[in-house]
N, C-alpha and C positions, 0 to 999 in steps of 0.2 A: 687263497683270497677270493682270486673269483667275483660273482657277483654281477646286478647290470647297472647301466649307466643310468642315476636318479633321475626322475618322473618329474620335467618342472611346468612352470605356466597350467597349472591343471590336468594331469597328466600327462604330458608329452615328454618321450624323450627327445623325439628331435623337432626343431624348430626351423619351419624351412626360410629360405632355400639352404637345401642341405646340396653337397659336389660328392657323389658316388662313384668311385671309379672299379673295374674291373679291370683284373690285373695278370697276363698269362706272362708266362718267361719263355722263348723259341726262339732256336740256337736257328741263323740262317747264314747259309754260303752261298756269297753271288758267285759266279763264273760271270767271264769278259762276253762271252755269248748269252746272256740273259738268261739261263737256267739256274737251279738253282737246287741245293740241299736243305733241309729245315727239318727239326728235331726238337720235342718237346720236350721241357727241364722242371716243369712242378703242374700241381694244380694249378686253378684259378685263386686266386686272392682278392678281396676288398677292402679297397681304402674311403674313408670318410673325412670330408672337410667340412665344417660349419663355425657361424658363426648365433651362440644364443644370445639375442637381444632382448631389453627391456625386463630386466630380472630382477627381481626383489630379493632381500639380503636374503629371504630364506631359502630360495633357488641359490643362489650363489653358496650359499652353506652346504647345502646337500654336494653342490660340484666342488667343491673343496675338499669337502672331507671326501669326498669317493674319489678324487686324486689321491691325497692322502692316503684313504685305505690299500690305493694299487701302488704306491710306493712311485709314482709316477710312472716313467716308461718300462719298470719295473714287470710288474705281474702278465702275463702273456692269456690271460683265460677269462676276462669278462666278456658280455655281451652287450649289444644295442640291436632294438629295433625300429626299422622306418618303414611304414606301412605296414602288410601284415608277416612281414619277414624280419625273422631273428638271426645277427650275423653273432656269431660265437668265438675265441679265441682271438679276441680282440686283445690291442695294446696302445696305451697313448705312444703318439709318435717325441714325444721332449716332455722330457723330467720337469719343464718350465710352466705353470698356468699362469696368465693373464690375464688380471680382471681388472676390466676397464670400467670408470665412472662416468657416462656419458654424459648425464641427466643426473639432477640431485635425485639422491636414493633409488637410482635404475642405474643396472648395471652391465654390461658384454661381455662374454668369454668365447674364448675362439678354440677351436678343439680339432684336432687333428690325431686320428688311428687309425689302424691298420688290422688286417689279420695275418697269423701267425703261422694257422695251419689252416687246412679245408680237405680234410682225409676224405670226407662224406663225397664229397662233389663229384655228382655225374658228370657226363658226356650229352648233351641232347642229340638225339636223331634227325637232322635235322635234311634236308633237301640241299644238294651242292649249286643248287642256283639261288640269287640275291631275291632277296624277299620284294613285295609288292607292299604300301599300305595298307589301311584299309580303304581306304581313298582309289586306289587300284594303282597309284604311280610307287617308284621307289624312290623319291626323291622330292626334294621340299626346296623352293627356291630359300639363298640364293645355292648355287655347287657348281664346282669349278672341275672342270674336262682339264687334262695335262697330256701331252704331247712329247715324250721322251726320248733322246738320242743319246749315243757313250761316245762320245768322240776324245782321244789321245791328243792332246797339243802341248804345245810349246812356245812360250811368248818370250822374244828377246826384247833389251833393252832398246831398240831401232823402233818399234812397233810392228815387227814379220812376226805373224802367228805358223809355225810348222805343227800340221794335224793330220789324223788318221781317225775316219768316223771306223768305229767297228761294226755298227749296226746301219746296216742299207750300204755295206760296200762290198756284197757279194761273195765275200766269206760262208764256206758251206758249215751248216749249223748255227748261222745265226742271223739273228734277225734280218729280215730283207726292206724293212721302213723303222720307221717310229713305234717304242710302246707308250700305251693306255697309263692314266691316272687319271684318279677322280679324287676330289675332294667334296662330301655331302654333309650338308651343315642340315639340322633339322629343328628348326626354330622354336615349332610346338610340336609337341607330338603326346600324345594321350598314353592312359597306360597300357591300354590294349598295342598299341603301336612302337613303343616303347621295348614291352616284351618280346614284340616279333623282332626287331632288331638284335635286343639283347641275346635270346632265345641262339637265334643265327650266327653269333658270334662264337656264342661259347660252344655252336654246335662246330666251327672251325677253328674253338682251339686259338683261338685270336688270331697270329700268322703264319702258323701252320697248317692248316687245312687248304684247298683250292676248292672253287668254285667258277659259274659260269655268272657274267654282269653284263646286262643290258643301257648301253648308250642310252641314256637318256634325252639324248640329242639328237640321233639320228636312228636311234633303234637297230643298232648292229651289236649282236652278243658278243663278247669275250670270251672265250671257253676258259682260259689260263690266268686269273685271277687270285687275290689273297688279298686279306685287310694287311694294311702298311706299319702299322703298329699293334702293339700287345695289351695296349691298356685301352679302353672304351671307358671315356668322363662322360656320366650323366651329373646332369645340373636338373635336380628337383626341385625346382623357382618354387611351384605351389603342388600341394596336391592332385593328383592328375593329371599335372603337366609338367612338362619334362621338356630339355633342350641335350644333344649332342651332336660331335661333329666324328664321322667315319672314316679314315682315307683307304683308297682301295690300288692298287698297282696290278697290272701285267706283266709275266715274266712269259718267259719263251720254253 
């Protein structure tokens, strides 16, 4: 079957805002002492969320019948592109389309796929420190600094909490205060700025690689770093402009 996903509104396939996600799988073990094990289990994969609005029956025809022809979540090998990149080995995520009548004679279809495989996909080379804009900052208000403790307790029915902090109680090998988290939200960001993130990610694997990240609050580096999750949602509001959020943690 095969095939790509039909050309609507004048040629487009996609109709933004399009939700882009990038997608790693890493196997991680904490230990009680903030160290930790982590182990990579596939490629990268991408996922697509949109909504195409304002569509004439003839658009909506083309995306029927190209349902139709992949059998719904059926066929694993069509392709889309958004911007100047072609994602291949794509599949609708539900047997299910919805075509909605918003407007007399305009119509909405909401589309959700995935990829299946990404044999191709490199490793970018990338630098084990957190990237800079181009702006020269790494970070877009607003981003949120986190402060982390593992503390053991026990709360009875009295209201006595019995605890044991494991980090900052002088236990050798493990932490001697608080670790690091950040949460960076990047409200606009360009596509030049967009790829150095991106770029960065994939070149750590999502959250299997370490890196070094700079406070952006007080400008004290972390040498012991990793992104906190495996999947990176880009939101392409408009062309050229793009929104995600990063999280990043320290381990010991």
């Amino acid at each position: 079957m095969a095939g790509a996903f039909p050309t609507i509104r004048g040629g487009y396939q996609a109709i933004y805002p399009v939700t882009r996600t990038v997608s790693f799988d890493t196997g991680v073990m904490l230990n009680l002492n903030a160290t930790e094990q982590r182990w990579k289990k596939r490629a990268p994969l991408t996922k697509f969320s949109w909504t195409a609005s304002n569509l004439k029956s003839a658009d909506v025809t083309s995306i029927v019948n190209f349902h139709a022809s992949q059998k719904g979540a059926y066929d694993p090998t069509w392709s889309f592109t958004l911007g100047s990149t072609t994602y291949s080995n794509l599949t609708f995520e539900d047997d299910v389309l919805q075509i909605k009548e918003d407007r007399p004679a305009l119509f909405s279809i909401a589309i959700k796929a995935r990829q299946t495989q990404n044999r191709n996909a490199g490793t970018p080379s990338v630098s084990a420190v957190y990237p800079t804009l181009a702006s020269g900052f790494r970070a877009q208000l607003p981003y949120t600094q986190l402060r982390r403790f593992s503390t053991m307790k026990q709360d009875v029915g009295s209201g006595v909490r019995y605890s044991y902090s494991w980090w900052g109680g002088g236990l050798t090998g493990f932490p001697t205060g608080s670790l690091m988290g950040w949460e960076l939200q990047y409200p606009a960001l360009s596509d030049a700025d967009l790829s150095t993130l991106e770029t960065f990610f994939r070149g750590m694997n999502g959250r299997w690689n370490q890196f070094s990240f700079t406070d952006p609050q007080d400008s004290v580096a972390h040498t012991k770093c990793r992104f906190d999750v495996d999947e990176m949602v880009i939101n392409h509001s408009n062309p050229g402009l793009s929104t995600t959020t990063l999280r990043i943690v320290e381990f010991n």
